[in-house]
N, C-alpha and C positions, 0 to 999 in steps of 0.2 A: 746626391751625396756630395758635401763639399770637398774640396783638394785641400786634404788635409797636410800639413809638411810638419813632419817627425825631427826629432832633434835628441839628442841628450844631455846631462848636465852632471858632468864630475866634479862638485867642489872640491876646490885642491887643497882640504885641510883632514886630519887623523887620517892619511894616503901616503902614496909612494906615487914617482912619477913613472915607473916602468909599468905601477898597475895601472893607470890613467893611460898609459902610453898604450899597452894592449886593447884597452877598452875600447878609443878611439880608433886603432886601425882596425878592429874589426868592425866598427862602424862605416869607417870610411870603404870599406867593400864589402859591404851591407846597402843595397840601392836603396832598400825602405829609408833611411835614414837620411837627410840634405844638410844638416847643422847640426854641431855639437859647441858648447858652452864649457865655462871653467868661471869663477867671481874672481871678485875683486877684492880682496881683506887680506890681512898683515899678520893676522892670530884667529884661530876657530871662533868664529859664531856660533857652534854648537858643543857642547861636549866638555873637553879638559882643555882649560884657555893655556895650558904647556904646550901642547900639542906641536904636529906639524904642520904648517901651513904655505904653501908655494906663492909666490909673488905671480899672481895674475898676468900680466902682460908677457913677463920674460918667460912663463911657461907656456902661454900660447903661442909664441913665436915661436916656440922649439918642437910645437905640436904641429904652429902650421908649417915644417919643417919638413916633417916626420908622416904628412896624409898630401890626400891628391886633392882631393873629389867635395869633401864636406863642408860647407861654409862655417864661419865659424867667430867667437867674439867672446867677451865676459857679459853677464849680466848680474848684475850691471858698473859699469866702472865706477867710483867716485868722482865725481867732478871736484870736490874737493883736496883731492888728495894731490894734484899735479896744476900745474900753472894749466890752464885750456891750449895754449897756442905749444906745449911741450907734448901733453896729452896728442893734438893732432899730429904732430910730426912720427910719434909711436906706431898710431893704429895708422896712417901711410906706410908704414914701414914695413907694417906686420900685412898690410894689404897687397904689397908689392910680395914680400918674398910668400905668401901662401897663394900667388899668380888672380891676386883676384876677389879673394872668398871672404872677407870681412866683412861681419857685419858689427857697425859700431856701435855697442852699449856702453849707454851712459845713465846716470840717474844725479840725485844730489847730491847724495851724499848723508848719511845716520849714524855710524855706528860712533856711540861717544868715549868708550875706551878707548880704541885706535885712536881717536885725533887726542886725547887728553891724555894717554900716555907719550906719544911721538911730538906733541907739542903745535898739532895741525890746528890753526880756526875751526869751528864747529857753529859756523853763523846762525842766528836764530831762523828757525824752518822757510820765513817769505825771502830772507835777503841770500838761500841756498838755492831754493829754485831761482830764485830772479838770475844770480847767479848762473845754475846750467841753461837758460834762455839765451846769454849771452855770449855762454861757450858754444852752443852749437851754432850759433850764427856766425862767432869768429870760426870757428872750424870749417866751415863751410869757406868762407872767405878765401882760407888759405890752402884749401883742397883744391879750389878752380881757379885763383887767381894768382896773375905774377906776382904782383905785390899787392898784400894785402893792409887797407887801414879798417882801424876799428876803434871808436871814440865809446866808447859805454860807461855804462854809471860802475863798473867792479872791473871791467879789462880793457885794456888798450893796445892798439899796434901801429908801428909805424913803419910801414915801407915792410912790411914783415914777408919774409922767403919761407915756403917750405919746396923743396926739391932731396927727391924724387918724388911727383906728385901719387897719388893711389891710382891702380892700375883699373880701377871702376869707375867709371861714368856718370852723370858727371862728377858721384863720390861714394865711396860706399852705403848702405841703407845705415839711417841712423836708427837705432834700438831706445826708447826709453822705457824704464820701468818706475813707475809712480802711481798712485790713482788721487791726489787731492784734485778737490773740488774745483779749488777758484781757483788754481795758479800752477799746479801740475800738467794736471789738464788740457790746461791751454798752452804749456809749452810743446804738449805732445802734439796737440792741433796745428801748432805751427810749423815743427820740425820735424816731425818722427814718419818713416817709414812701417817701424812696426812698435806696437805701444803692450808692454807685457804686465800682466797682471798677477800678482803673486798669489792670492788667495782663492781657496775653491768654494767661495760661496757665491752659488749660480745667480741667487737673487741681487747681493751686492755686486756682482760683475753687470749683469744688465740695468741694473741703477745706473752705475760710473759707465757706460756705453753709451748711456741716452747724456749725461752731462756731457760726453768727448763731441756727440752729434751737436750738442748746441753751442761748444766752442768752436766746430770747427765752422758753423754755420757763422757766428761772428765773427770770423780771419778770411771766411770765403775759401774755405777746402774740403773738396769732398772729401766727407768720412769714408767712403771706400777705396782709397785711396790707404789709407792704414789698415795694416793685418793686424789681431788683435790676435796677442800672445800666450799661453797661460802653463803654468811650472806643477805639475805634481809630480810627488814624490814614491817613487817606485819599493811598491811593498813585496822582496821577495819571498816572499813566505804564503803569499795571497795574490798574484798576478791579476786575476780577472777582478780584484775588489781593484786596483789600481785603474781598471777598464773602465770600473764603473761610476770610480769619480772624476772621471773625465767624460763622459758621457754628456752631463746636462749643461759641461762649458762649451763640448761641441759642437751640442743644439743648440747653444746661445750664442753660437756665430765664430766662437775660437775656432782658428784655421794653423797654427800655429803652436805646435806642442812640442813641451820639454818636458821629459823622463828625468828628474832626477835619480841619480846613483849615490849609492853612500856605501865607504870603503868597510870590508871586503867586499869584491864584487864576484859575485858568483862565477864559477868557468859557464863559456856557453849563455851570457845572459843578453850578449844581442841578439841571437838568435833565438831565446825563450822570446825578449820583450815582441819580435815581431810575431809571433805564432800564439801569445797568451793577451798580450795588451794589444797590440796595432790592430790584427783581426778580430776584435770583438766590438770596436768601437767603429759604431757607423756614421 
């Protein structure tokens, strides 16, 4: 049986934060459970674009405030939406005061209402990733070193500080979420820790698994080395069908699972999801 590691995911849009707030501490003293998740967007991606929506970072930080135990991150941030070298100074921040537990997602960057109403670049798809290539490489830089430079084709630094460094060695795991072919791919090959997959089709995740193998094989990194991630969304009305579309991701080598939640949340639903979903999936 693989080790499998449990997670959940409250996006923080048509929600409250005291009901997010609940969710997660009863996760967080829930063993079954090692990570919970929150995104990254400015206005719902689903539903009524009035709605409410919580600003990603400054609510995890009051989450990782608020739990002991649970490691924790957005999936995924935009790289577009923050300078990279400001971006890292955040998730140091949020990795110091949660003592540790950060895991750092990042992806490109997509949604085109957000940058087209707030007035953000929305680069065309190769010059985004090329883009998040070069922010994880500076972020790294400035996670482990005094002074970090960085000469790139989209960022630059000079003589650049970040202090207080992350309290993770020698930084926290970096999270990408993407799956293109020729250039995704290969940035997860390069950088990623754990590489998450958004869609539940078992045949197309074993496709883009054998592409990750062959990039990682030309950068020279074991592909096991990266835990591959994958998000469904938690049907409460039907628990064990939830089970069971997780099932052939996690005979196809997903070790790494996120329950999405969508608000309201039922009372009692950490403790259904381990007794209805965790236990049925082997």
């Amino acid at each position: 049986m693989p080790n499998l590691r449990w997670g959940i995911k409250t996006a923080p849009m048509h929600t409250t934060y005291d009901a997010m707030l609940q969710v997660w501490q009863e996760a967080d003293a829930n063993p079954t459970f090692e990570h919970a998740w929150l995104f990254d967007h400015f206005n719902p991606i689903q539903g009524d674009l009035d709605g409410p929506c919580y600003e990603g970072w400054t609510t995890l930080s009051a989450l990782a405030a608020e739990t002991e135990r649970l490691r924790l991150g957005l999936m995924v941030a935009g790289n577009t939406y923050r300078h990279p070298a400001v971006h890292a100074h955040m998730a140091a921040t949020v990795d110091v005061i949660s003592g540790g537990r950060l895991d750092f997602g990042v992806g490109a960057g997509w949604n085109e209402y957000e940058h087209q109403s707030m007035g953000i670049p929305l680069y065309a798809p190769g010059e985004r990733i090329r883009r998040l290539g070069e922010a994880c490489a500076l972020t790294r830089l400035l996670w482990t070193q005094d002074l970090a430079n960085y000469d790139g084709r989209y960022y630059q630094l000079r003589e650049a500080r970040l202090n207080p460094k992350p309290i993770q060695k020698p930084y926290p795991p970096i999270v990408i979420g993407g799956s293109g072919e020729q250039l995704t791919l290969r940035v997860v090959a390069e950088h990623a820790n754990i590489w998450n997959f958004t869609s539940n089709d078992v045949e197309m995740f074993r496709h883009k698994q054998n592409v990750l193998r062959e990039h990682c094989a030309a950068v020279g990194r074991n592909p096991d080395e990266i835990e591959h991630s994958v998000q469904v969304r938690v049907d409460y009305n039907d628990l064990p069908a939830t089970a069971a579309a997780l099932q052939p991701l996690v005979d196809a080598g997903a070790t790494h699972i996120i329950l999405g939640l969508v608000y309201p949340y039922p009372d009692g639903i950490v403790g259904r999801l381990v007794e209805d979903v965790v236990a049925r999936v082997e």
